[in-house]
C-alpha positions in Angstrom: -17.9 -4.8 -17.0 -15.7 -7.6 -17.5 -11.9 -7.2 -17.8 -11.7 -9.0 -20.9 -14.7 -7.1 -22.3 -13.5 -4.0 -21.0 -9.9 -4.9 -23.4 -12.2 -5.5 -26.5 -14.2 -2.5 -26.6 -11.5 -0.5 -25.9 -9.9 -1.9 -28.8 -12.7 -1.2 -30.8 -13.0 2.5 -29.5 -9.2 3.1 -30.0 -9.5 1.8 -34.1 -12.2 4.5 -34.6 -10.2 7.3 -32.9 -7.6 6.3 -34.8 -9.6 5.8 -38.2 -10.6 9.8 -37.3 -7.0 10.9 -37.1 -7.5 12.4 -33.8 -4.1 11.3 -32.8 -3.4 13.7 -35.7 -5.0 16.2 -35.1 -3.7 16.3 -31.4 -0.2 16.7 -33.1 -1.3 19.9 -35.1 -2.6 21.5 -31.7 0.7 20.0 -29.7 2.9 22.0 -32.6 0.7 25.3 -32.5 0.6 25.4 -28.5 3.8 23.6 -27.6 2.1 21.3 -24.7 4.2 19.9 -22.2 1.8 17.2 -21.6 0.5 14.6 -23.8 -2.8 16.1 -25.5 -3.5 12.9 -27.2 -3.2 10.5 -24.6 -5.7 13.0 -22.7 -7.8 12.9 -25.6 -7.5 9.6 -26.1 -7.9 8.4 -22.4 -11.3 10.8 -21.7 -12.9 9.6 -25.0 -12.6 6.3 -23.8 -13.3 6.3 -20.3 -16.5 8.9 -21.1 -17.7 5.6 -23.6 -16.9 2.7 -21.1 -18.0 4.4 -17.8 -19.6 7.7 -18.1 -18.1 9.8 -15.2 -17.2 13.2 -14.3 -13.4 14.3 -15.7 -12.3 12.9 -12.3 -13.7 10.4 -12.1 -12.8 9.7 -15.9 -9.2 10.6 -15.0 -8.8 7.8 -11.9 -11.0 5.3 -14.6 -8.3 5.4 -17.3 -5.6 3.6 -15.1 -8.2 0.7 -14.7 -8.2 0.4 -18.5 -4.6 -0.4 -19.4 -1.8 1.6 -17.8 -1.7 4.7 -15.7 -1.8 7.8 -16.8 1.3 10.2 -18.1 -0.3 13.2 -17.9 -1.8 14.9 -13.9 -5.5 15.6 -13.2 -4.8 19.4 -14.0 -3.0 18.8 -17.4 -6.8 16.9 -18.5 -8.4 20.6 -17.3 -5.4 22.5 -19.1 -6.3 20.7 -22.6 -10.3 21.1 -22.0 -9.6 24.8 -22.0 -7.9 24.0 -25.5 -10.2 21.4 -27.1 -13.3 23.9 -25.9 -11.6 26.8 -28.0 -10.2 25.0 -31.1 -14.0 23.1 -31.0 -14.3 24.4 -34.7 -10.9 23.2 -35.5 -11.2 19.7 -34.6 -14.5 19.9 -36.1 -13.3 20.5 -39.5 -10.2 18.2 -39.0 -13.1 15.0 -38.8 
């Protein structure tokens, strides 16, 4: 995909994300489990890169820094904060 098309769906992706107050709700689970990492920009960054190139989390991890800017977060924070969006799945469910 283009580099400029790439930049406009990504926009487009990151107003919905936004419009579903994920970044929100990332700040309620960053409160009750005190991350040291970035949950959102995980969040954020895998939601993307799963739309834009559909990859495995690795692969989805090493895609991100294509899309804008590398990356604050390491390859085993992402698996850290899978363990936590896998067991607050009802959670985020009724936060949408």
């Amino acid at each position: 995909m283009e580099k400029s098309n790439l930049f406009l769906f990504y926009r487009i992706f990151q107003a919905i994300y936004y419009r579903l107050q994920l970044d929100k709700t990332c700040r309620k689970l960053r409160d009750r489990y005190r991350f040291k990492y970035d949950i959102n920009a995980i969040l954020s960054d895998i939601v993307y890169a799963r739309i834009l190139e559909p990859a495995s989390k690795r692969s989805a991890f090493k895609a991100v820094s294509h899309f804008l800017e590398p990356p604050s977060y390491e390859l085993h924070d992402v698996y850290r904060a899978l363990d936590i969006f896998g067991k607050e799945c009802d959670f985020i469910q009724a936060e949408l």
